[in-house]
MARDRENSE-59528 format. One record per residue: residue in one letter; x, y, z of N, C-alpha, C in turn. Coordinates in steps of 0.05 Angstrom, whole numbers, plus 5000, padded with zeros to 4 digits. Layout:
BEGIN
aXYZXYZXYZ ...
% end
This chain:
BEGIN
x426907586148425207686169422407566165 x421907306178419807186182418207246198 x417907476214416207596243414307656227 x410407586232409007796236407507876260 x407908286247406708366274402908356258 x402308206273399008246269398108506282 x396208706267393908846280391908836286 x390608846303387108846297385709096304 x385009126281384809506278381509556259 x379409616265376909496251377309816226 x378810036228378110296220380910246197 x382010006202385210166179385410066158 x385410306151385110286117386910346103 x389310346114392610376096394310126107 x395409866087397409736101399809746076 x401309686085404809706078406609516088 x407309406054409909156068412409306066 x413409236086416309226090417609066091 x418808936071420308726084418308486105 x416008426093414508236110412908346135 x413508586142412508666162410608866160 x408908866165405509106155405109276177 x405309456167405509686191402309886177 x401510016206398410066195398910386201 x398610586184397810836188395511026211 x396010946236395211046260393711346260 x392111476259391411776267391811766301 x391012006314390312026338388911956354 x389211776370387511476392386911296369 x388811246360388810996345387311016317 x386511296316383511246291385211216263 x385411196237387211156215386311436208 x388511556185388011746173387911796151 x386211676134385911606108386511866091 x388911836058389012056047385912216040 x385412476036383012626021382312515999 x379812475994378912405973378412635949 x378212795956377813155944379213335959 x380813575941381613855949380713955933 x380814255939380514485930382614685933 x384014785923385715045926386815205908 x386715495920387215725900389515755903 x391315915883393615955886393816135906 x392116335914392716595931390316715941 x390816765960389016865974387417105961 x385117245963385317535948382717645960 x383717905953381618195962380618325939 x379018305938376718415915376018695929 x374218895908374619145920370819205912 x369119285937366619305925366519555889 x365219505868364519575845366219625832 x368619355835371119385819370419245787 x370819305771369719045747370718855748 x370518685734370918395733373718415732 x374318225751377218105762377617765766 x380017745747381817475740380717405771 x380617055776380516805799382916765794 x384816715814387316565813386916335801 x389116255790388215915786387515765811 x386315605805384715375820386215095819 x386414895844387614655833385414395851 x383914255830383214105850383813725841 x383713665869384313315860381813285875 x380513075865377712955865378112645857 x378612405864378612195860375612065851 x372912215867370612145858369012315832 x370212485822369212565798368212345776 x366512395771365012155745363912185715 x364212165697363612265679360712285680 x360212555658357312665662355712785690 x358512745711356212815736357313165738 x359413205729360113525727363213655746 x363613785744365013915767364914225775 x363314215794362414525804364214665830 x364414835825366315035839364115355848 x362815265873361515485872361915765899 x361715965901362216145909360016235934 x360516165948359216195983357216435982 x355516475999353416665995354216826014 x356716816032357817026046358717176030 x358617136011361817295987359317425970 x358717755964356817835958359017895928 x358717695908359517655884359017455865 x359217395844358517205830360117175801 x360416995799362916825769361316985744 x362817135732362717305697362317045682 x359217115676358116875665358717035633 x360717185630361617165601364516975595 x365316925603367216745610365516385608 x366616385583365816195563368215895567 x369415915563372315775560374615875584 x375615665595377815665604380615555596 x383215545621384915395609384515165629 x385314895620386214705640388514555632 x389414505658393214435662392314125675 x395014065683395913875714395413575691 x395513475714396513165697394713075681 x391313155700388213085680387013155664 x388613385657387713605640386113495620 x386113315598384613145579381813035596 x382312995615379512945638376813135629 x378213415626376513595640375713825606 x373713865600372914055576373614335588 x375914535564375814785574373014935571 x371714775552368914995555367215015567 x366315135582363515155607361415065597 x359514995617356814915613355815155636 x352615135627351415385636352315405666 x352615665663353115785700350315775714 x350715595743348415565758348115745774 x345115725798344715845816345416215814 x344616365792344516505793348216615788 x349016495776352316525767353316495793 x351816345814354416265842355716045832 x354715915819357015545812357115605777 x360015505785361015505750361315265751 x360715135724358714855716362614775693 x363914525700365214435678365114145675 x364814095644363913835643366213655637 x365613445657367513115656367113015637 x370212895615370012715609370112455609 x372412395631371312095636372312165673 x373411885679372011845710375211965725 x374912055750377112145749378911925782 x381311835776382411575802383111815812 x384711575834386811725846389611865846 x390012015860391612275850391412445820 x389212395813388212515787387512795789 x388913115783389313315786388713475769 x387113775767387113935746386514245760 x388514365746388614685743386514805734 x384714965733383015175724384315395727 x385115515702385315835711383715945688 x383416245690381216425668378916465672 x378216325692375416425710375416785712 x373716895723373417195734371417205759 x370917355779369617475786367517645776 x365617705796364618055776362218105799 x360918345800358918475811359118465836 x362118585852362518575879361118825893 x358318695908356618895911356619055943 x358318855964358818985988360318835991 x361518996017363718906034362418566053 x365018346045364118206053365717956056 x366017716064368617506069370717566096 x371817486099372517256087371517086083 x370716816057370116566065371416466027 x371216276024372615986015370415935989 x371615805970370015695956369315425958 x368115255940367415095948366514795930 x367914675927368314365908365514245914 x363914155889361213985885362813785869 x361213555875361413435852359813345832 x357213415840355113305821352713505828 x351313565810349213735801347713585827 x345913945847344913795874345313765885 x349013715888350513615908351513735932 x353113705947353413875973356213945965 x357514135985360214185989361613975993 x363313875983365213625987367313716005 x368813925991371814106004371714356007 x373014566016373714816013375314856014 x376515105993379215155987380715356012 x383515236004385515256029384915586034 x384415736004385416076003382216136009 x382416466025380416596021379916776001 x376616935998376317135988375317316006 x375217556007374117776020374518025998 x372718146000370818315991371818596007 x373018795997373219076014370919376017 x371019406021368919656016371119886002 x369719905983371120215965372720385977 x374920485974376720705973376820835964 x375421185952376621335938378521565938 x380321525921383021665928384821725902 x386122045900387221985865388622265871 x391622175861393722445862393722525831 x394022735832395522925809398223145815 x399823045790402223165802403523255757 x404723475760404923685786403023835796 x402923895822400724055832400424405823 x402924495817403524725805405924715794 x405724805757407924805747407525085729 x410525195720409525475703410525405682 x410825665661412725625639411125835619 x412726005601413626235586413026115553 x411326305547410826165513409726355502 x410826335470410326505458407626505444 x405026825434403026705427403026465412 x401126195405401425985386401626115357 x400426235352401626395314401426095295 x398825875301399725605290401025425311 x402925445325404325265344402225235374 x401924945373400724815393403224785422 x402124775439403524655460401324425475 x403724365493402824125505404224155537 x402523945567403424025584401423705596 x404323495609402723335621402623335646 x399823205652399623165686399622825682 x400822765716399922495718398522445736 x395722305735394322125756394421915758 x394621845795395121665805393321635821 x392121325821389521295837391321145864 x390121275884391821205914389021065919 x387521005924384620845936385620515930 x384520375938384320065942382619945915 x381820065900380219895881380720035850 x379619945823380520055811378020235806 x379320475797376820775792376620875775 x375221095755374521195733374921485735 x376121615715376621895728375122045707 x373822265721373422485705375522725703 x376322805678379222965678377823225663 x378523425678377123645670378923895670 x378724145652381024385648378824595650 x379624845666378525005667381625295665 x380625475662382925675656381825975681 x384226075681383126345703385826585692 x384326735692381926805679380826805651 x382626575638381426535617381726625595 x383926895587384427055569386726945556 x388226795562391226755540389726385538 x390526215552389525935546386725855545 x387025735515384725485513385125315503 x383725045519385024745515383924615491 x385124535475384524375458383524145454 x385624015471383923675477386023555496 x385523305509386023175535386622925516 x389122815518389022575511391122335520 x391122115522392721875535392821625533 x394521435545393021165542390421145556 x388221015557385920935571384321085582 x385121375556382721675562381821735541 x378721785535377021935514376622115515 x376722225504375822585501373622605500 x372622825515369422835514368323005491 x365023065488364723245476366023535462 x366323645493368623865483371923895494 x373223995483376323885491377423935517 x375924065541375224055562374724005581 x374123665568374223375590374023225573 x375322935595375222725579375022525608 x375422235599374822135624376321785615 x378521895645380121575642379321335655 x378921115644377720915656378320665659 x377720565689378620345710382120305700 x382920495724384820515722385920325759 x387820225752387520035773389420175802 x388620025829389920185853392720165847 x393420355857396120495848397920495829 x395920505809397020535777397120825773 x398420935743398021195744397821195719 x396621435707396021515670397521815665 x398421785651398522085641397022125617 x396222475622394122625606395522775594 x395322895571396223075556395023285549 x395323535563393623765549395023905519 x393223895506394624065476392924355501 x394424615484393324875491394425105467 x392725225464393425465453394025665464 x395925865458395926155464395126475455 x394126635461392426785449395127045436 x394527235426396227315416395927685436 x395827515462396527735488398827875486 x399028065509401028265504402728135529 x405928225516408528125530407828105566 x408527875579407427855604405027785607 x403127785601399527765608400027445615 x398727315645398827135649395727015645 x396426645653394126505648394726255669 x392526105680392225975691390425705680 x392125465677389925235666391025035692 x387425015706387624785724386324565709 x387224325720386724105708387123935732 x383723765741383023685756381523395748 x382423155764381822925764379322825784 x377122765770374422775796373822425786 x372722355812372722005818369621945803 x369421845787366521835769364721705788 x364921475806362821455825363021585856 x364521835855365721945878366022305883 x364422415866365022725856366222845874 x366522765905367322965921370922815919 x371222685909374022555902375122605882 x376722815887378522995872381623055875 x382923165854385423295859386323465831 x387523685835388623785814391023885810 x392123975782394324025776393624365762 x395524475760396024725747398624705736 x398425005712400225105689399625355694 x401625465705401025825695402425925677 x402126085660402826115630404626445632 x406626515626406726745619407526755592 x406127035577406127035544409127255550 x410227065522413327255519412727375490 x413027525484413427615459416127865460 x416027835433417728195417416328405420 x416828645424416128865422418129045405 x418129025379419329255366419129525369 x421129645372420929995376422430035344 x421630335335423330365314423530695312 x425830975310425531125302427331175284 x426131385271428331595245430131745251 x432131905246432732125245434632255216 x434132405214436632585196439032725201 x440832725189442832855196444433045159 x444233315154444133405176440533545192 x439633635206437333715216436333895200 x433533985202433434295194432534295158 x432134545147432434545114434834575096 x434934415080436734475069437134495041 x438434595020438734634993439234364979 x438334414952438334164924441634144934 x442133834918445433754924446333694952 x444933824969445933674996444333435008 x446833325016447332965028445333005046 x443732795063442232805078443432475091 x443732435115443832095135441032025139 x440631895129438331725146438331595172 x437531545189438931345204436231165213 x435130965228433530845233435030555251 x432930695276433530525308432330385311 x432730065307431329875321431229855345 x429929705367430229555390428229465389 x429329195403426828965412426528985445 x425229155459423829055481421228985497 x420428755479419728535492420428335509 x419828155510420327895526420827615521 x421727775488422227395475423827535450 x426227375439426127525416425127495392 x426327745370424327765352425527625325 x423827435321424527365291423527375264 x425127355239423827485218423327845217 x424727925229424628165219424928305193 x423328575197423528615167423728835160 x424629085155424729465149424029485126 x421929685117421029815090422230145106 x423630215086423630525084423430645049 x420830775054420630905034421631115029 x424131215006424831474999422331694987 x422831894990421932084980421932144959 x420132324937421132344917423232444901 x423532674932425232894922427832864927 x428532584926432232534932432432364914 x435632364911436732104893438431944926 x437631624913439231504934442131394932 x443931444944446131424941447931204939 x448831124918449730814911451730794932 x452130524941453530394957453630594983 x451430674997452030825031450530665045 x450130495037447730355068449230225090 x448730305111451530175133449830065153 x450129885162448829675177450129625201 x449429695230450729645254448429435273 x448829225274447829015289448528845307 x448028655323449728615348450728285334 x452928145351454427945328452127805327 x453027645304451327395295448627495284 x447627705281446027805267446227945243 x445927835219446027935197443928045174 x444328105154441628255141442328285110 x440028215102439828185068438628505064 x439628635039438828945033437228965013 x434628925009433128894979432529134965 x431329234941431029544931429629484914 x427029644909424829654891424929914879 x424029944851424330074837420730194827 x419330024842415730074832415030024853 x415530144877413030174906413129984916 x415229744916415529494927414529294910 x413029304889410829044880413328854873 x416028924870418228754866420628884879 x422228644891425128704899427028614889 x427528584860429528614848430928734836 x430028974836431529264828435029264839 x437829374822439829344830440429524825 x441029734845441530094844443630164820 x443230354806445130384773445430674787 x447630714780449731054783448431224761 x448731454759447331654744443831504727 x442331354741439131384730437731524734 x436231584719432931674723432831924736 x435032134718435732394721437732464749 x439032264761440532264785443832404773 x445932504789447932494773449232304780 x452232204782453632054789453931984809 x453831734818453531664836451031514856 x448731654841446331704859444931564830 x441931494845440231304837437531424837 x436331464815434231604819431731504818 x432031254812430531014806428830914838 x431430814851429730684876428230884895 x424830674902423730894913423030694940 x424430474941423530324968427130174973 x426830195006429129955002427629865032 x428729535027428529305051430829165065 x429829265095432929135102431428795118 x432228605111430928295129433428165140 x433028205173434527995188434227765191 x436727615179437427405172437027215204 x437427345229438227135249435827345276 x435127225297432327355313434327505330 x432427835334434627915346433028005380 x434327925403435127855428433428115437 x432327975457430128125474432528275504 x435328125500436628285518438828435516 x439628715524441328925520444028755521 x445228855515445829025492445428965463 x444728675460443928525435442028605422 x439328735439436628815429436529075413 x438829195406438429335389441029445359 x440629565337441629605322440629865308 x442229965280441930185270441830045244 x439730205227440630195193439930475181 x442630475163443430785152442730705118 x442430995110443831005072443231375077 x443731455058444531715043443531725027 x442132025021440532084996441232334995 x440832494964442132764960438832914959 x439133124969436933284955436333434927 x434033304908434333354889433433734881 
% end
């Protein structure tokens, strides 16, 4: 193919052989459309939130064919955009094919931290490309954008490009759930034992927010809080409040209340609200509650004799002694002292024990007013006759297993026999 097509074209600045034949890259009414000599573009578009803290810049990608060593590469931030580059942000990363081109470390931030300053190493051709990412934002002071950033190439210089993505700037949202909004639950006084009860907040607003987390009690008589604690919460002065911070839009934290319980009577309730308030927003709130009911034991206990009435030296006498537990929780560690009298001997082997299943009981016997329970009842002592013990002047009965705050379980008998001396 010996043909040429000649052009005469005074603007074209792209030719191409084919096979002998030069064909010219045309724009619209003939004008050429030469590739860009510079871009700019972010990975993504983004919404910044007014007095959010400092927030990650997508990565950045720009090709610049006229970059030069020593003359710089500035990337600066439009004066529509009421923000400016975290001039703590020292070092970045850089990627893409030029990466060796370009120093990750900054040079001073200009114009009042609108242009971030990175220095060239050598000169940069064509299709010569580099990534910036690790930049930040910071001090988003109003609502404001959309608009674009903006490629310099030299200290002085004008806008060359603007990047493909926008920024815009929102105006504040404040907004924050707590859940659960009401929860209950039954506990015994603390006696030592802590409890705990979490809420979760969730910031529903558009930007990220700071919470003030606060416990108050009603009326105040069984619960008091100990302390508030979580990931990305301090406890304040007193255990009371504490305050979670920049917690991002629709993230959520959980809080932990420790609480004590007072050593109230069976039933007496309590109320702990625990409320999340917006630190630059006080009227931006929400809260959660715990209402508490105290369970405890209530031991009952009576005597009786059998037989009734007075009666003569040598006669048997029953003891008997009635537990029940009604309270509202049951009772554990229980424990019976019955002191004998002086005027009986106690009767070896009569103690009879009626308890509900699974409750059992150790029988102890002191021989000196309790200061010890190892005394082991002996048949004819300490002027008794046969059979009888004249020695023991205490016995203990201790339940081995807690016994049940509900009927028919909540109650039992413990017996022995003594003669009159």
């Amino acid at each position: 193919m010996g043909t040429l097509l000649a052009l005469s074209l005074v603007d074209m600045k792209t030719r191409i052989s084919l096979g002998g034949i030069l064909l010219a890259c045309l724009g619209v009414g003939g004008a050429v459309s030469p590739l860009a000599a510079q871009t700019i573009s972010s990975a993504a578009n983004q919404t910044l939130v007014v007095a959010d803290p400092s927030t990650a810049a997508s990565a950045i990608t720009i090709v610049d064919r006229n970059l030069k060593f020593n003359n710089d590469l500035r990337i600066q931030i439009p004066a529509a955009l009421a923000m400016v580059w975290d001039a703590t942000v020292a070092t970045v990363t850089v990627t893409g094919r030029s990466a060796a081109k370009v120093s990750p470390i900054l040079l001073p931030y200009e114009s009042a931290s609108k242009i971030v300053v990175l220095n060239v190493l050598s000169n940069f051709g064509p299709a010569d490309t580099v990534v910036i990412s690790g930049l930040k934002f910071t001090s988003f002071t109003a609502a404001s954008g959309p608009a674009s950033l903006g490629l310099i190439e030299k200290s002085g210089g004008a806008v060359v490009a603007n990047d493909t993505r926008t920024k815009i700037i929102s105006a504040k949202v404040y907004a924050v759930l707590v859940a659960p909004h009401a929860t209950t639950t039954s506990q015994l006084p603390s006696n030592g034992l802590n409890y705990t009860v979490a809420f979760t907040v969730t910031n529903t607003g558009n930007g990220s927010t700071s919470y003030d987390l606060l416990t108050t009690k009603r009326p105040g008589t069984v619960i008091s809080t100990l302390s508030i604690v979580g990931a990305g919460i301090t406890q304040g002065a007193n255990p009371d409040s504490a305050r979670l911070t920049n917690l991002l839009a629709g993230a959520s934290a959980t809080a932990t209340v420790a609480y004590w319980v007072a050593m109230a009577a069976s039933g007496a309730k309590d109320t702990l609200v625990f409320k999340a308030r917006a630190v630059l927003s006080p009227a931006t709130a929400d809260t959660g509650k715990l209402t508490v009911t105290v369970l405890r034991p209530t031991m009952t206990m009576t005597k009786s004799v059998s037989p009734a009435g007075t009666q003569l030296p040598g006669a048997n006498l029953t003891y008997t002694v009635a537990l029940s537990n009604i309270g509202s929780s049951n009772a554990e560690s229980v424990v019976v002292v019955d002191t004998l009298p002086a005027a009986v001997f106690f009767k070896v082997g009569s103690i009879v024990n009626t308890l509900p299943a699974g409750v059992s009981v150790v029988v102890d016997y002191s021989n000196n007013g309790g200061a010890t329970w190892t005394y082991v009842p002996v048949s004819g002592v300490c002027g008794a006759p046969a059979g009888f013990d004249g020695c023991v002047n205490r016995i203990r009965w201790r339940l081995q297993n807690p016994l049940s705050s509900t009927a028919p379980n909540n109650t039992g008998t413990l017996q022995l026999v003594a003669q009159i001396r």
